[in-house]
NUNUBA-515124 format. One record per residue (C-alpha): residue in one letter; x, y, z. Coordinates in pm, whole numbers, padded with zeros to 5 digits, always signed. Example, Ala and Ser with C-alpha at 12.3 -4.5 7.8 and 13.67 -1.06 7.14 Angstrom:
REM NUNUBA-515124
a+01230-00450+00780s+01367-00106+00714
This chain:
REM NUNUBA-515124
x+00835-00486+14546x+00915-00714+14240x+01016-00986+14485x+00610-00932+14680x+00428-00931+14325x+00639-01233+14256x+00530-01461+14541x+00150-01335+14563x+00116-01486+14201x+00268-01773+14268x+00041-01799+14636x-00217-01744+14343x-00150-01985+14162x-00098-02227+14426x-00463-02179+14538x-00592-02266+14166x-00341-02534+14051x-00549-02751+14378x-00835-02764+14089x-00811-02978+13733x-01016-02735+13587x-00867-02408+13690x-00717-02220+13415x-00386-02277+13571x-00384-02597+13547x-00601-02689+13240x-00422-02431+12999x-00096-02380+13163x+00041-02669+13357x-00059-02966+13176x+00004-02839+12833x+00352-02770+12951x+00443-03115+13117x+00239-03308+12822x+00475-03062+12550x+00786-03153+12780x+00741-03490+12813x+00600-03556+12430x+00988-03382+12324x+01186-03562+12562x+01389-03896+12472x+01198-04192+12590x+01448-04278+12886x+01382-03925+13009x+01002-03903+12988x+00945-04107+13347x+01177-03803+13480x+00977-03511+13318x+00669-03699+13513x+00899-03700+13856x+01017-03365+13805x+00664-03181+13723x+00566-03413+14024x+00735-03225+14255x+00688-02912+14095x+00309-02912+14134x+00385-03020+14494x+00617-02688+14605x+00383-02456+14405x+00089-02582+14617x+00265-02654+14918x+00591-02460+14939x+00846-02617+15237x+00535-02862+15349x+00684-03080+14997x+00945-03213+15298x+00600-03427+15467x+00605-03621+15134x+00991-03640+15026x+01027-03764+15409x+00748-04000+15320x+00954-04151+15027x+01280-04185+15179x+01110-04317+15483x+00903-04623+15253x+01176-04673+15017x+01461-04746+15341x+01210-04967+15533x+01097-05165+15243x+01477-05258+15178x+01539-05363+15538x+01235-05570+15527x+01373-05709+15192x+01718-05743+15348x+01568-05922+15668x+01389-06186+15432x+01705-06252+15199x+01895-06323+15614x+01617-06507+15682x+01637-06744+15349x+02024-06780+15415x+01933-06867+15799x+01720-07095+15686x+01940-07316+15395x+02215-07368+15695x+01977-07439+15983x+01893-07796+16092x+01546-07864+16035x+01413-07888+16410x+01540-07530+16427x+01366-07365+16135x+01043-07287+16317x+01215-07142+16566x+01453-06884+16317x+01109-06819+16056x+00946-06691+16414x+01259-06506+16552x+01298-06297+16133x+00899-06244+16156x+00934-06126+16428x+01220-05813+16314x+00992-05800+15995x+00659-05663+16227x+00902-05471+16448x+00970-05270+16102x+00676-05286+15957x+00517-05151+16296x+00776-04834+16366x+00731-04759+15997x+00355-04716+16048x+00391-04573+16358x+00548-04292+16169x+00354-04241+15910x+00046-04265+16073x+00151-04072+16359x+00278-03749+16189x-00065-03767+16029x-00213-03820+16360x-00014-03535+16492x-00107-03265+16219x-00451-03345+16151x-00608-03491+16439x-00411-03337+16767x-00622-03016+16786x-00932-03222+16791x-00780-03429+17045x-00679-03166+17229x-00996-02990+17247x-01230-03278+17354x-00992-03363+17638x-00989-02982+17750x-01380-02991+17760x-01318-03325+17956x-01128-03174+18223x-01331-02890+18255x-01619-03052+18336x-01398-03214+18578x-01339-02915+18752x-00951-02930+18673x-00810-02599+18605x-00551-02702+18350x-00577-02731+17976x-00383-02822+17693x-00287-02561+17406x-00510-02647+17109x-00233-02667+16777x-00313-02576+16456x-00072-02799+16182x-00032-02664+15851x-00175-02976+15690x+00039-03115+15343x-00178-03123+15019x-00311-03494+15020x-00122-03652+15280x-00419-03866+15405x-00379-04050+15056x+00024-04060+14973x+00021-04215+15358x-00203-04454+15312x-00044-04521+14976x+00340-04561+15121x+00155-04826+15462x+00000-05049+15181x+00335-05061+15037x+00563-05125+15325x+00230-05427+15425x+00266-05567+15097x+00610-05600+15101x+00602-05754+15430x+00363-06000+15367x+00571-06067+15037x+00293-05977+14761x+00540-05719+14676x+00874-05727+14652x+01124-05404+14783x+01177-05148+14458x+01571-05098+14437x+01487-04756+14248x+01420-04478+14492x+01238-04226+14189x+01001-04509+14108x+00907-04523+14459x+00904-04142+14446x+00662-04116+14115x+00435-04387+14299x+00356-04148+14617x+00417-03795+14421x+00237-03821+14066x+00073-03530+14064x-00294-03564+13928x-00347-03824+14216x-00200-03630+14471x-00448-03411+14555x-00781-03651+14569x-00639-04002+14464x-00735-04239+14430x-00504-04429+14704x-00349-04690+14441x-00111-04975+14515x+00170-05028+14365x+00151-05297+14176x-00125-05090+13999x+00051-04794+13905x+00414-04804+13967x+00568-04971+13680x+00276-04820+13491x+00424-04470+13541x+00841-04553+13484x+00748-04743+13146x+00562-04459+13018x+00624-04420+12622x+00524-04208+12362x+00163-04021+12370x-00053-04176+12131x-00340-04013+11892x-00577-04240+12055x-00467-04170+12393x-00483-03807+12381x-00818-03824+12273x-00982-04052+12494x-00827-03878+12758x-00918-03538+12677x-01253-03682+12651x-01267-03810+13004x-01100-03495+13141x-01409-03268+12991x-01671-03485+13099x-01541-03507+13452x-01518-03101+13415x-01850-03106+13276x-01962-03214+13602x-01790-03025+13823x-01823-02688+13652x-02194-02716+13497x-02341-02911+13795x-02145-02946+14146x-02018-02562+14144x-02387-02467+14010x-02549-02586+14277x-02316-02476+14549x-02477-02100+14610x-02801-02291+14720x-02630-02551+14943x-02402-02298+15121x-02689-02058+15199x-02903-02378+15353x-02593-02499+15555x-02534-02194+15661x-02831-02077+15822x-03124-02343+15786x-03358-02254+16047x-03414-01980+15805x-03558-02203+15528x-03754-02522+15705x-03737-02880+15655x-03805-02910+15300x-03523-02687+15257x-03286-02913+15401x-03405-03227+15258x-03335-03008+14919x-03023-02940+15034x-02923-03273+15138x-03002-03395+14809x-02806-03149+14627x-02536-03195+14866x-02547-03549+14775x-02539-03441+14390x-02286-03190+14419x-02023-03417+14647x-02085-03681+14375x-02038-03458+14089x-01745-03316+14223x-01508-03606+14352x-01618-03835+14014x-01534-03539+13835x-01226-03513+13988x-01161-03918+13932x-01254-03854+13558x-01023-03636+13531x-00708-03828+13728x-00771-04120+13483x-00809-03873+13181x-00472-03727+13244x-00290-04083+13334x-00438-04161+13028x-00311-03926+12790x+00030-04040+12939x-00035-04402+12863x-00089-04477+13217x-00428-04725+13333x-00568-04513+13669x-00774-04757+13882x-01134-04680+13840x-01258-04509+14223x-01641-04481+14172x-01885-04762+13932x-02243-04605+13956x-02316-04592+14338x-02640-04417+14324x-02747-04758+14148x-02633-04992+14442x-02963-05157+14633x-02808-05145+14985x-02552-04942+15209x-02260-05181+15213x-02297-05234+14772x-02301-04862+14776x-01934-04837+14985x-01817-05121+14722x-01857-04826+14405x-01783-04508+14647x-01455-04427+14664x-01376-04787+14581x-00967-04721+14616x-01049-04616+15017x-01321-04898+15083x-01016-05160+14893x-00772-05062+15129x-00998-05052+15482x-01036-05392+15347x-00765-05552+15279x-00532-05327+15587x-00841-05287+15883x-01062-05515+15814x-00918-05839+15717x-00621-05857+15912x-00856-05785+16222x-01130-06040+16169x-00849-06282+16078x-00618-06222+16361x-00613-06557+16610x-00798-06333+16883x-01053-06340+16661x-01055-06627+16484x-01139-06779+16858x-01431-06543+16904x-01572-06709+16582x-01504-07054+16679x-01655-06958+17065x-01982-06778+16909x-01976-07036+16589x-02118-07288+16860x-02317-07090+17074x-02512-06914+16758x-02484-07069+16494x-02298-07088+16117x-02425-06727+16015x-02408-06526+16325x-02104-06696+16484x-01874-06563+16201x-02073-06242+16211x-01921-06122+16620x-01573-06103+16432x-01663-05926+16155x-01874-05676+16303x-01593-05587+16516x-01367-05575+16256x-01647-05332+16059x-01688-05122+16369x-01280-05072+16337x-01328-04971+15955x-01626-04749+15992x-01422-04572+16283x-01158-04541+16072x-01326-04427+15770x-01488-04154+15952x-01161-03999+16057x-00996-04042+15748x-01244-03777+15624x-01164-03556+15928x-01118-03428+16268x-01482-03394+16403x-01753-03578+16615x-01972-03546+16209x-01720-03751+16073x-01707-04004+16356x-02090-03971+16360x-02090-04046+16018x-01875-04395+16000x-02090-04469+16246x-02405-04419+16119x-02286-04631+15812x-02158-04954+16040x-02484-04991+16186x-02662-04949+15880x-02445-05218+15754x-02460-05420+16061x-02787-05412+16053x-02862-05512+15683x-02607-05836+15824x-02791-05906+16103x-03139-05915+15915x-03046-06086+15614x-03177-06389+15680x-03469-06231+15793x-03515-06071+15472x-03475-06348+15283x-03747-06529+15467x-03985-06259+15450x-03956-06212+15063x-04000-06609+15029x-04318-06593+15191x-04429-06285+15001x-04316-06465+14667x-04133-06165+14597x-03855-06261+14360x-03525-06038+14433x-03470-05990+14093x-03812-05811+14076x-03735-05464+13925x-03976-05267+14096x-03832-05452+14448x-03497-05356+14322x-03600-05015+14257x-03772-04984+14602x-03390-05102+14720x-03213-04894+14480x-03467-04587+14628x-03434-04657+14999x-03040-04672+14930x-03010-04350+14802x-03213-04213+15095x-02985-04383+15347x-02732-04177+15136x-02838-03858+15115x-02911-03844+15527x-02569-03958+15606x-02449-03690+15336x-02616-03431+15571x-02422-03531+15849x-02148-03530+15659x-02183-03182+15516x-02298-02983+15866x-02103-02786+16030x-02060-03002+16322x-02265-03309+16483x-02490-03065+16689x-02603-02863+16370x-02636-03152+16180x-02901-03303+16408x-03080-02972+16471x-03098-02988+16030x-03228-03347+16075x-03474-03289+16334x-03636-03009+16163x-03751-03223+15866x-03988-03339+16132x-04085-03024+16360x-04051-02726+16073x-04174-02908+15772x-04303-02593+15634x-04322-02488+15284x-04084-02216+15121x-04262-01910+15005x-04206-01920+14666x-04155-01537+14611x-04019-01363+14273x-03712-01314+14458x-03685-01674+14628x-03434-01844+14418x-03271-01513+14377x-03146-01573+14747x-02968-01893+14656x-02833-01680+14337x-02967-01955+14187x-03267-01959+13904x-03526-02161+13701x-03256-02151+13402x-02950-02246+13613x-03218-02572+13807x-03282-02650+13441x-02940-02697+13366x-02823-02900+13619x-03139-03127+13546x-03059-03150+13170x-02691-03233+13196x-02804-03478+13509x-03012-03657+13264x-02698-03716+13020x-02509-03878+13214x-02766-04069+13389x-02847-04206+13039x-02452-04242+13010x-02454-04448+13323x-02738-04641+13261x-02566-04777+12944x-02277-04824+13081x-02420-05036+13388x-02571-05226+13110x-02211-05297+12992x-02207-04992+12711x-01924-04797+12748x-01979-04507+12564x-01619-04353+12509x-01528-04727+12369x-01827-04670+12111x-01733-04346+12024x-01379-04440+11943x-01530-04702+11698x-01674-04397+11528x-01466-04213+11246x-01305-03919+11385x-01600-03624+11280x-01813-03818+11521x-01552-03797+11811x-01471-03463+11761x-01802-03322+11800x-01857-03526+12106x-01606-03357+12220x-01650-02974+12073x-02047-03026+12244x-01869-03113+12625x-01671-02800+12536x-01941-02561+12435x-02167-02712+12700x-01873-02626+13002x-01814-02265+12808x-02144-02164+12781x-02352-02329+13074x-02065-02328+13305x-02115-02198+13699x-01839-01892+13679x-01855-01512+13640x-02067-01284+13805x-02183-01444+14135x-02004-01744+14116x-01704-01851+14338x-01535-02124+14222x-01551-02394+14483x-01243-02588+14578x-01225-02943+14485x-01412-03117+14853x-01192-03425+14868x-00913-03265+14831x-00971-03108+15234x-00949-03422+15336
């Protein structure tokens, strides 16, 4: 009986340790590993961090911790045979006569893809295997049965490891880099082991390399005053938007999602928008507070979002969304794609045929395509997701394609493209483009999400705005006026700091009354205004699902 009551509060607390701003793991966990590791001997402290690693891990994910420990011994044994075939390699190389050395570099790069190429193959297979073979599985059942073939394949159904779309795109950038040679192989298996497993990161990122945070995190040293602070500071205001806002609005999205043929078109285009809002809210929130908590421990997080709702086009917008994702489609997909030889012949071919701008444009658009395909499944195993990389590459392709066009067209206009109110039209239009893809994104499958789109058009009615109408939503005038207040700081936040103003810099300029109260206001504001209680369930952090 002990032994049941036991292991349903740890299931328990497995469930709310998953959020930054759960009880558990505001009040409980952190406190303990920041007390820990503020008492421990500085040689020590880099081992507190690997040890509370793993313990976050096995609360929230019990025997599935073997995915990631696999994950590390698999990334830290490849990267030293890679390093071992470049140091046999070298040696080759010094005793070799010189009409030979062509012959041995090509013969060693040739072992070094082999290993680079199995090692990917695993990772990206197991994740292929638990997240994506039921979807698989599925489509080609359908296939065959409107084939008339009378056999199907079981559907599976993985248990899926807390965050292992991000530690396995974090160990392949690794194991790249240190084949191409911009890194070179760590002899220190924990270091590699704090890199994929430090727990804030774990469970939405961002996906970091490792130059970025891997030394970082073994040379940690003693907390400082200032650190604590600023943190602390970053970790309310990302809570301040996840709590007062994102979770606030969430009764009202679910209920529109859910059934929206109930509600109309205006309804959805509502709902969309807060979608948009909330998903926002929630995943910066959850950046604010990964770099809050590296912070506090001396450690420099890399920044995932910069203002995207200010970008004036699609592809801007992907550079400050989930900038450590877009980074690595880049520099892993996309580059090595439009700069393989293949294609470096399809530019020379349609450089000729169609000129400077849209010769170089065949290879990258294919390379995009691969990105955008990519991206989509990242975020899940559904025709939506697919649907909505998709929708995004040919916005993007598009904006490519008519650039010069553009261009052109505001010349002859004499419309300047520094003009603010053009750049608000662009910033406007943007965030439109946005907020429809969003939809997509949120439905509960392609077919639902273009029966939501479609009825913006056909059932463009307006909501009957009863005494009990917002009361459906459990939502009200008060809580709306909330969520626009608290928008409105941190739009004026963002604005300044767009405008170079960093506002937590400032306040630390400020004698400490001044940063204090900045601080005890985020508090009072999450306490008292703060979506919990009574008809509120606390929603699960979105990125971390995928």
């Amino acid at each position: 009986m002990i032994l049941e009551l036991f292991a349903e509060i740890i299931q328990d607390s497995a469930v709310k340790l998953t959020s930054f701003f759960s009880f558990e793991y505001l009040v409980i966990f952190l406190p303990v590993v920041i007390i820990l590791y503020a008492l421990s001997p500085g040689k020590a402290k880099k081992y507190i961090l690997l040890l509370f690693s793993y313990v976050f891990y096995v609360i929230v994910n019990g025997g599935l911790t073997l995915f990631l420990l696999f994950s590390t011994v698999c990334v830290f044994a490849f990267s030293k045979l890679l390093e071992s075939i470049k140091s046999k390699r070298a040696e080759a190389l010094k005793s070799c006569e010189k009409d030979k050395k062509k012959e041995i570099k090509a013969e060693y790069q040739k072992r070094m893809r082999s290993v680079l190429v199995f090692a990917i193959i695993i990772h990206i297979g197991i994740l292929v295997v638990l997240k994506y073979s039921g979807f698989f599985a599925y489509n080609i059942n359908s296939i065959l049965s409107l084939c008339k073939i009378e056999f199907s394949f079981i559907i599976p159904d993985f248990a899926l490891p807390l965050g292992i779309s991000f530690f396995s795109l974090q160990a392949v950038s690794y194991l790249t880099d240190v084949y191409r040679g911009t890194e070179k192989a760590d002899s220190n298996f924990f270091r590699v082991a704090l890199f994929l497993g430090f727990f804030p990161q774990i469970i939405e990122g961002p996906i970091c390399r490792y130059s970025q945070t891997a030394q970082q995190l073994w040379d940690v040293k003693q907390i400082e005053f200032e650190n604590l602070t600023k943190g602390l500071q970053r970790v309310l205001y990302g809570m301040m938007k996840k709590v007062v806002i994102a979770d606030r609005l969430n009764p009202f999205i679910q209920s529109v999602f859910s059934d929206h043929k109930e509600y109309g078109g205006i309804m959805v285009i509502a709902a969309a928008v807060f979608y948009s809002v909330q998903l926002y809210m929630d995943f910066s929130g959850a950046m604010d507070a990964v770099c809050g908590i590296g912070q506090i421990f001396g450690v420099v997080m890399p920044e995932n979002f910069k203002r995207p709702f200010f970008s004036k086009s699609i592809s801007e917008f992907w550079t400050r969304w989930h900038i450590s994702l877009g980074t690595w489609f880049k520099d892993y997909i996309f580059y090595p794609v439009s700069m393989s030889k293949r294609m470096k012949t399809v530019t020379s071919a349609a450089r000729k045929k169609i000129g400077s701008y849209y010769g170089p444009l065949v290879a990258g658009s294919i390379a995009l395509f691969c990105v955008w395909l990519n991206n989509g499944l990242w975020h899940g195993s559904a025709w939506s997701y697919i649907f909505f990389g998709m929708y995004h590459f040919a916005l993007i392709l598009l904006g490519n394609i008519t650039a010069p066009l553009s261009k052109k067209v505001l010349h002859k206009l004499r419309i300047s493209s520094e003009n603010k109110v053009y750049l608000l039209f662009r910033i406007a239009r943007t965030c439109g483009l946005v907020v429809i893809g969003e939809l997509f994104f949120r439905a509960d499958g392609l077919k639902k999400g273009l029966s939501m789109f479609f009825s913006i058009f056909t059932d463009f009615r307006l909501p009957e705005m009863t005494d009990g109408f917002l009361g459906d939503f459990r939502l009200s005038f008060f809580d709306l006026g909330i969520v626009f207040v608290v928008l409105a700081v941190i739009l004026v936040i963002s604005i300044l700091n767009e405008k170079g103003y960093i506002i937590r810099d400032l306040l630390q300029e400020k004698n400490v009354v001044v940063r204090w109260t900045a601080i005890i206001a985020m508090i009072v504001v999450i306490i008292v205004f703060g979506a919990y209680g009574d008809g509120y369930v606390p929603v699960d952090p979105i990125y971390a699902n995928f």
